[in-house]
C-alpha positions as CSV (number, residue, x, y, z in Angstrom):
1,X,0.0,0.0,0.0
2,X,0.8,3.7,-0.8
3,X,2.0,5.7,2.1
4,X,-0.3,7.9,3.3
5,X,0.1,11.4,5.3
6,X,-1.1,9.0,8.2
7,X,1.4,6.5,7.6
8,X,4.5,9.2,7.8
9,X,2.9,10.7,10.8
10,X,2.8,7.2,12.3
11,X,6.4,7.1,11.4
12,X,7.4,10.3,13.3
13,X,5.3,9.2,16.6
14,X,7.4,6.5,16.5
15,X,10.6,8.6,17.3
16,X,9.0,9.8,20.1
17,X,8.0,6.6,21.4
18,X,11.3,5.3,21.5
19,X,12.1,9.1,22.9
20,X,14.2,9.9,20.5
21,X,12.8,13.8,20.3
22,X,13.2,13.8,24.4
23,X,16.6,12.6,24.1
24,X,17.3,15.1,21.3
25,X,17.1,17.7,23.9
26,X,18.9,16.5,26.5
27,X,22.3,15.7,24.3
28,X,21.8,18.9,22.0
29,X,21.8,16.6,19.0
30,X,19.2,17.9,16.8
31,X,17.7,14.9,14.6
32,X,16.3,17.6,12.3
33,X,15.9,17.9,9.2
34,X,14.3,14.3,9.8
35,X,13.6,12.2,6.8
36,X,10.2,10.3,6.7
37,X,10.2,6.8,4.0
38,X,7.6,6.7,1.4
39,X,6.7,4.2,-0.6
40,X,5.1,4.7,-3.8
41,X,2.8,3.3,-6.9
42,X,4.9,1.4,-9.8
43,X,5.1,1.7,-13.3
44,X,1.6,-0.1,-13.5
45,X,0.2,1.8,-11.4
46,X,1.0,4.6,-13.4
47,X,0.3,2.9,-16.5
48,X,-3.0,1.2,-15.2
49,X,-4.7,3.9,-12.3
50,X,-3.0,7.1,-13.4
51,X,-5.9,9.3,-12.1
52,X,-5.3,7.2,-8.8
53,X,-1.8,8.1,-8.4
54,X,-2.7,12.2,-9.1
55,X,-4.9,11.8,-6.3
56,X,-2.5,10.1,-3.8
57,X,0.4,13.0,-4.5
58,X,-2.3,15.7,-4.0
59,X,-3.4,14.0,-1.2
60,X,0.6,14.0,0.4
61,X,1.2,18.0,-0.7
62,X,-2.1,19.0,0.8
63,X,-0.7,21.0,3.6
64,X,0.9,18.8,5.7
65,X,4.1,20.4,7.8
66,X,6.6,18.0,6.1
67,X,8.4,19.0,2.8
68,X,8.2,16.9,-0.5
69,X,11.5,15.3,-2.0
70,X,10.8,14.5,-5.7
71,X,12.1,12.0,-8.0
72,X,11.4,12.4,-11.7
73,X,10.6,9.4,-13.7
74,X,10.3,8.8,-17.3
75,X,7.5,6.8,-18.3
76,X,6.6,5.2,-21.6
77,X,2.8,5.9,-21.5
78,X,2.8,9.2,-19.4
79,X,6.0,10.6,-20.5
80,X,7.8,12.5,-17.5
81,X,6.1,12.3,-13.7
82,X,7.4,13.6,-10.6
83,X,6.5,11.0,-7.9
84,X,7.4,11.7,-4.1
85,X,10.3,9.8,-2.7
86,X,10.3,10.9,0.7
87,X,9.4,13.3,3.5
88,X,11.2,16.0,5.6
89,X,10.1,17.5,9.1
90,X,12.0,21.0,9.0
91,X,12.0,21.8,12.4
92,X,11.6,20.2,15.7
93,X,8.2,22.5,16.4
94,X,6.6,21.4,13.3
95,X,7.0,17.6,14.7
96,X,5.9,18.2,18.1
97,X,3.0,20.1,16.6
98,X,2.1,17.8,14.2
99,X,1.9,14.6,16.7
100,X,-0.3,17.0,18.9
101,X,3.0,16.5,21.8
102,X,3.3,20.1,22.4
103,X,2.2,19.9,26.2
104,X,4.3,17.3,27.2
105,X,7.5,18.7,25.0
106,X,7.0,22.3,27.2
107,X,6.9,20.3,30.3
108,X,9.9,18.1,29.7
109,X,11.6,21.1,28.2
110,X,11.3,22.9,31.4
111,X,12.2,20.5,33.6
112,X,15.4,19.9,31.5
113,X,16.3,23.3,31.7
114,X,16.1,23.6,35.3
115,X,17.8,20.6,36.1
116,X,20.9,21.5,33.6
117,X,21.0,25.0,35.7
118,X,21.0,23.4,39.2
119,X,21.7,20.0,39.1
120,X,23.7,19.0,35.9
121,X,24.4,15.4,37.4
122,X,21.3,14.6,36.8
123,X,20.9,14.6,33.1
124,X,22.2,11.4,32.3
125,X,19.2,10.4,34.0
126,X,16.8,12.0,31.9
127,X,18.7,10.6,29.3
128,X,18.0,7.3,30.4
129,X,14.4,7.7,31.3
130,X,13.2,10.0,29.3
131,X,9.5,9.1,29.9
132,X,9.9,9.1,33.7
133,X,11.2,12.0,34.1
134,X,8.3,13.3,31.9
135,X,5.5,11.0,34.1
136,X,7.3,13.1,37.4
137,X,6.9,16.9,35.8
138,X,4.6,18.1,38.7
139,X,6.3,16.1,41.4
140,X,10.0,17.2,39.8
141,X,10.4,20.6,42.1
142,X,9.3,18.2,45.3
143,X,12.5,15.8,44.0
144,X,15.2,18.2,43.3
145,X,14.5,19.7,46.4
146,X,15.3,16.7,48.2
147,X,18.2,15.9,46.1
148,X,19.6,19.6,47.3
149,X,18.9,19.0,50.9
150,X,21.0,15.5,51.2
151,X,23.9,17.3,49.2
152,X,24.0,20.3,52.1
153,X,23.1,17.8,54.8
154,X,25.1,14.5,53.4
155,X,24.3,11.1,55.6
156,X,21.8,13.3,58.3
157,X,21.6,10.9,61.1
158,X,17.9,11.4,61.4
159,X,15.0,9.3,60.1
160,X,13.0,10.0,56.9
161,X,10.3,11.5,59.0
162,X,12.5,14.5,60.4
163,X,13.7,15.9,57.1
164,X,12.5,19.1,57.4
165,X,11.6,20.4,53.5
166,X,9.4,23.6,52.6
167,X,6.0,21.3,50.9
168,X,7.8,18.2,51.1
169,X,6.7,15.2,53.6
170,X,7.4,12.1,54.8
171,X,5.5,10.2,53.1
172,X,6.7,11.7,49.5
173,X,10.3,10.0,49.9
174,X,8.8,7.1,51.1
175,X,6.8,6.6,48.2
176,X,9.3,8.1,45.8
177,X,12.3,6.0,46.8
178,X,13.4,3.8,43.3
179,X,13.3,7.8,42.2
180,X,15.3,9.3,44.7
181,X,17.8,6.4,44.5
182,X,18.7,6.8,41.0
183,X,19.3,10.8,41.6
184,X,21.3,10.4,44.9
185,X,23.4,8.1,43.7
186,X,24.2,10.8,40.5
187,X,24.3,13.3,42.7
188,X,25.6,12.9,46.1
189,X,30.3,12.7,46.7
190,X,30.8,8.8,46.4
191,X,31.6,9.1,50.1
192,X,28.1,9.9,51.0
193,X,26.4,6.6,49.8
194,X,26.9,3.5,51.1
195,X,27.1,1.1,47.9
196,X,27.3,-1.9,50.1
197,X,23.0,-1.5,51.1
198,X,21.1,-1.9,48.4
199,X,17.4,-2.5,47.6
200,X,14.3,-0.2,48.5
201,X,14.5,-1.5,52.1
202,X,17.9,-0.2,52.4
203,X,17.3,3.0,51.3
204,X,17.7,4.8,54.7
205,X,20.8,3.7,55.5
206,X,21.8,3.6,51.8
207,X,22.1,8.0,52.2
208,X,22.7,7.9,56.3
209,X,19.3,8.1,57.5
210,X,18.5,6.0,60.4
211,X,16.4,2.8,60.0
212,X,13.4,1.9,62.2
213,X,15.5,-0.3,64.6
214,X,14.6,-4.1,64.1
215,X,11.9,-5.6,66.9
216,X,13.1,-9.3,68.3
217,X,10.2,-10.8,69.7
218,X,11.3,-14.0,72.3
219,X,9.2,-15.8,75.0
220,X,10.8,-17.1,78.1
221,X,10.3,-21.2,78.9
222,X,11.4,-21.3,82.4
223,X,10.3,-19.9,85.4
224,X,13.4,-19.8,87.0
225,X,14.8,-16.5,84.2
226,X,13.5,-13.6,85.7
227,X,13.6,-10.6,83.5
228,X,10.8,-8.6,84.4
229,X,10.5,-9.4,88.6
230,X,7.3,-11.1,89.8
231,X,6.3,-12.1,86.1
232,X,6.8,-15.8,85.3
233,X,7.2,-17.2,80.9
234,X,6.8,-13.0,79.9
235,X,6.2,-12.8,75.8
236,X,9.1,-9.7,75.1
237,X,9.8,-7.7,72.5
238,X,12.7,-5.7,71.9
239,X,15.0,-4.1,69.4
240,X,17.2,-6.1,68.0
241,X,20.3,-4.0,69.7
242,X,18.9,-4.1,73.7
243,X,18.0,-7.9,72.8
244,X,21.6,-8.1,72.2
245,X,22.6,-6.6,75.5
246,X,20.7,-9.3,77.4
247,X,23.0,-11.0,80.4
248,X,19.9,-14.1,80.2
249,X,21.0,-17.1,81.8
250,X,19.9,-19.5,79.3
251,X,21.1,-22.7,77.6
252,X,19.0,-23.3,74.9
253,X,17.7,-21.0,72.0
254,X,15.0,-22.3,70.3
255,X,13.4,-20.3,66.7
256,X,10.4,-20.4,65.1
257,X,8.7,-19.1,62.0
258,X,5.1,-19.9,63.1
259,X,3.5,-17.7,65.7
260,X,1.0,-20.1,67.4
261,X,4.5,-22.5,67.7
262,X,6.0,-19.3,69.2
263,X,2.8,-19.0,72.0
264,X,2.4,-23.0,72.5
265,X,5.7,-23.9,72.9
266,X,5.8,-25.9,75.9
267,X,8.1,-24.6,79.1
268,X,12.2,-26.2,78.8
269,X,14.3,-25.7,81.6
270,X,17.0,-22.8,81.3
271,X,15.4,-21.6,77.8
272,X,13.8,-19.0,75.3
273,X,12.1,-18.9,72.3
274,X,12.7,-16.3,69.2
275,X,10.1,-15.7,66.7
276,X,11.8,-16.0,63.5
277,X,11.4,-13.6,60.6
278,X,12.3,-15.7,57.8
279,X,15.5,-14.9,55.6
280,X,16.2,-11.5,57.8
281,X,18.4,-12.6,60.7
282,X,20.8,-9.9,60.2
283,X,19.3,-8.6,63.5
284,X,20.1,-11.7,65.1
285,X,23.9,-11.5,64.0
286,X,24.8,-8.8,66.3
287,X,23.7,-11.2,69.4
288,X,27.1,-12.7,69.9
289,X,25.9,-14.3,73.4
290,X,23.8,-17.2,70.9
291,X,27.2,-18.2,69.8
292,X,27.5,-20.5,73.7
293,X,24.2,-21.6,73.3
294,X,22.6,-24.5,72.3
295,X,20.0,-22.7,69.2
296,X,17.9,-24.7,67.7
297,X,15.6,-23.5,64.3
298,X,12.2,-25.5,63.6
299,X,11.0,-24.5,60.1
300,X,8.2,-25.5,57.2
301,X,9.9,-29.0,56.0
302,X,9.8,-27.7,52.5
303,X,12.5,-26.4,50.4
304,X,12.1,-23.1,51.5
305,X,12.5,-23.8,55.2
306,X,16.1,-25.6,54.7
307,X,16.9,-22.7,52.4
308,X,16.2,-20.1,55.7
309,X,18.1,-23.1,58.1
310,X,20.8,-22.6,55.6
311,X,20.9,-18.5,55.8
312,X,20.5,-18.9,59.4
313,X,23.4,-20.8,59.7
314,X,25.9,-18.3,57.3
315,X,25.8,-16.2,61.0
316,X,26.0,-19.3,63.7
317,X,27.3,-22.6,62.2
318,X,26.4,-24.6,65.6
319,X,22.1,-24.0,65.0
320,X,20.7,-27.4,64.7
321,X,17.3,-28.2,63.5
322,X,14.2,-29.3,65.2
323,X,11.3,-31.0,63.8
324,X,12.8,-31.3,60.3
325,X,13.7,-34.6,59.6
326,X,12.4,-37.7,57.8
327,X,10.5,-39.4,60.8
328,X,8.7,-36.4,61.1
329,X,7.8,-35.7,57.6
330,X,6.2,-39.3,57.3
331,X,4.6,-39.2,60.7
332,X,2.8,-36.3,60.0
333,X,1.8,-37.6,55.9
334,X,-2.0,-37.1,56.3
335,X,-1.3,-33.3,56.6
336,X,0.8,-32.7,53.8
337,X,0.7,-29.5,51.4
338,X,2.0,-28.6,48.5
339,X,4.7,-26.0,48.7
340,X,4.2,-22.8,46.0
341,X,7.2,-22.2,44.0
342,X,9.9,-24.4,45.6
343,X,13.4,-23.5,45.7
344,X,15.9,-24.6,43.0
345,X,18.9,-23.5,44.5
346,X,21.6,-25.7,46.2
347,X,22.8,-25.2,49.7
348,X,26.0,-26.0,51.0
349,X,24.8,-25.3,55.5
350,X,23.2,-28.4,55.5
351,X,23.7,-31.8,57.3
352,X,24.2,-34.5,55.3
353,X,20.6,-35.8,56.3
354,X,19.3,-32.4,56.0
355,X,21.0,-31.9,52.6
356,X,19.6,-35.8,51.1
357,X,15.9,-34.5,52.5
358,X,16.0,-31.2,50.5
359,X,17.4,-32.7,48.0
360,X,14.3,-35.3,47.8
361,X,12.0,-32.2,48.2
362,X,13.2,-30.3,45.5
363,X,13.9,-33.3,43.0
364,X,10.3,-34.0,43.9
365,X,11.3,-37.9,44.8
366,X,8.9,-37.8,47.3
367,X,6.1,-36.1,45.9
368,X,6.3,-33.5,44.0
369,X,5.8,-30.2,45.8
370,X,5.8,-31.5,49.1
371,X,5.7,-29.7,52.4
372,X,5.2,-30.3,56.0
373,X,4.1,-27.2,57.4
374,X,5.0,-27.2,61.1
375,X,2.0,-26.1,62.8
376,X,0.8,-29.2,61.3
377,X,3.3,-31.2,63.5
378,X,1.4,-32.4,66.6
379,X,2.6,-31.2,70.0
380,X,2.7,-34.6,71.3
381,X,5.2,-35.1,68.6
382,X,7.2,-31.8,70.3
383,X,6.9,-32.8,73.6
384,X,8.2,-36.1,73.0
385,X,11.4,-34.7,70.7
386,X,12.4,-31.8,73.3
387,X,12.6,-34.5,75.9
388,X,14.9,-36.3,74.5
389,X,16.9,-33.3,74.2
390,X,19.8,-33.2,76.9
């Protein structure tokens, strides 16, 4: 088919969905004069629907903001024609106009230009997402003004909610975070970022803020521990650094992922129980008096809960699991699950009979997608494998 006037303005939208326009501006490579393809009738087109093609190439110079590049051609029946070959957009203006993007070209155009005034760092940024930046226009003043307020008060010590910015709140770097990330790290002296956190949930400490201190919840199983006086098995929650300060004289260290575990777990002499949090125990690493006891983990026996036994056990070696064994697993098969997206992954913590089990559970040798969950376990079961404990 013929192109149309449609067809090259289709063509020209095109640069500006792959933000080649937006991009213009921000290197100061002009694109323009831009050419635009067209294809054209034949010979026997000429020959066969003249009056056809006299209409298509008054249709293509009827006004349109795009200049005409002719190509004479001789033909046999019609003797000379001029036929158009291609198209050329002048001018920048006459594309955005035509593609009705004059809106959104002003307000990219001045958010570029403030940005190259104040913060030139950036604009490798824009480069790179053009369309973002574009999508942020209205919140763009709200963003630079943060960005100017970490560079004159680098790694601040204070939490997000004390940064104290003319019309900007809390709650807008919290929700503007992946943003802010991508800008601080352009903007801010190496030595004020800490490459070493990364991921939204280490964005406070990424730029020095201060991070909402990590809660350790832990019950007490014997009497005889008295941490608050006249209150006997207390259910405690602490941050993680006073929970690290504890002089407890305790044994045993048992973890759990399972709350109702956490709240039933019967009373063991000379012993506490931690509620796990599943893959996060850097809290827990900082609590170097675990390291002379006894810990024990009990997990989901599914390839997920060897994977967290395995984590658990990059920061103390000695853990040793509860619960998660082959006798268990089969004493318990009326209540067994399937486990959503297992874990591929090898692990290298493991016992040797921990390692053969996951091994079975991921390989699916057992059954495929199999998983014990371990409030499924009954407590007779417990009671029965924490006496044998010594």
């Amino acid at each position: 088919m013929w192109t149309t006037p449609r067809d090259l303005k289709r063509q020209l939208e095109r640069f500006w969905e792959r933000a080649e326009l937006l991009r213009e501006a921000v290197n100061s490579q002009s694109l323009f004069p831009l050419k635009l393809t067209i294809k054209g009738p034949g010979s026997a087109d000429i020959t066969d629907r003249f009056e056809v093609v006299r209409a298509w190439v008054s249709e293509l110079v009827a006004g349109f903001p795009f200049r005409i590049e002719w190509q004479e051609v001789r033909h046999r029946v019609q003797g000379m024609q001029r036929l158009p070959v291609s198209a050329w957009i002048d001018s920048r203006d006459d594309a955005i106009r035509w593609i009705g993007k004059r809106r959104d070209w002003e307000r990219f155009s001045a958010m570029l230009e403030v940005t190259r005034r104040e913060h030139p760092a950036l604009l490798p940024w824009f480069n790179k997402r053009p369309f973002q930046a574009l999508g942020l226009a209205e919140e763009w003043p709200k963003l630079l003004s943060v960005v100017e307020w970490l560079k004159v008060h680098p790694r601040p010590g204070i939490y997000l909610r004390q940064v104290d910015i003319p019309g900007v709140h809390s709650k807008f770097l919290e929700s503007h975070r992946p943003v802010l990330a991508e800008l601080l790290d352009l903007s801010l002296p190496a030595d004020c970022v800490d490459l070493t956190k990364t991921g939204m949930s280490r964005f406070s400490v990424r730029y020095g803020f201060l991070e909402k201190p990590v809660r350790i919840r832990f019950r007490i199983l014997d009497s005889d521990i008295q941490v608050l006086q006249g209150i006997s098995y207390p259910d405690i929650t602490l941050d993680a650094d006073s929970f690290s300060h504890l002089k407890l004289d305790v044994r045993r260290v048992f973890i759990t992922e399972n709350e109702t575990n956490f709240l039933a777990f019967p009373h063991v002499p000379d012993s506490i129980i931690v509620f796990g949090s599943g893959y996060g125990w850097e809290a827990l690493a900082k609590v170097h008096w675990l390291e002379r006891c006894e810990v024990y983990y009990w997990g989901d026996i599914d390839t997920h809960g060897f994977a967290i036994l395995d984590q658990l056990r990059k920061y103390f070696p000695h853990v040793t699991s509860l619960l998660m064994d082959r006798a268990t697993l089969h004493a318990c098969s009326k209540l067994w699950g399937v486990e959503d997206k297992p874990q591929r992954i090898d692990l290298h913590r493991l016992t040797r009979e921990e390692h053969d089990l996951y091994n079975d559970l991921r390989d699916n040798r057992i059954r495929e997608s199999l998983r014990l969950e371990q409030e499924h376990i009954g407590f007779d079961w417990v009671c029965t494998r924490l006496d044998s404990l010594h």
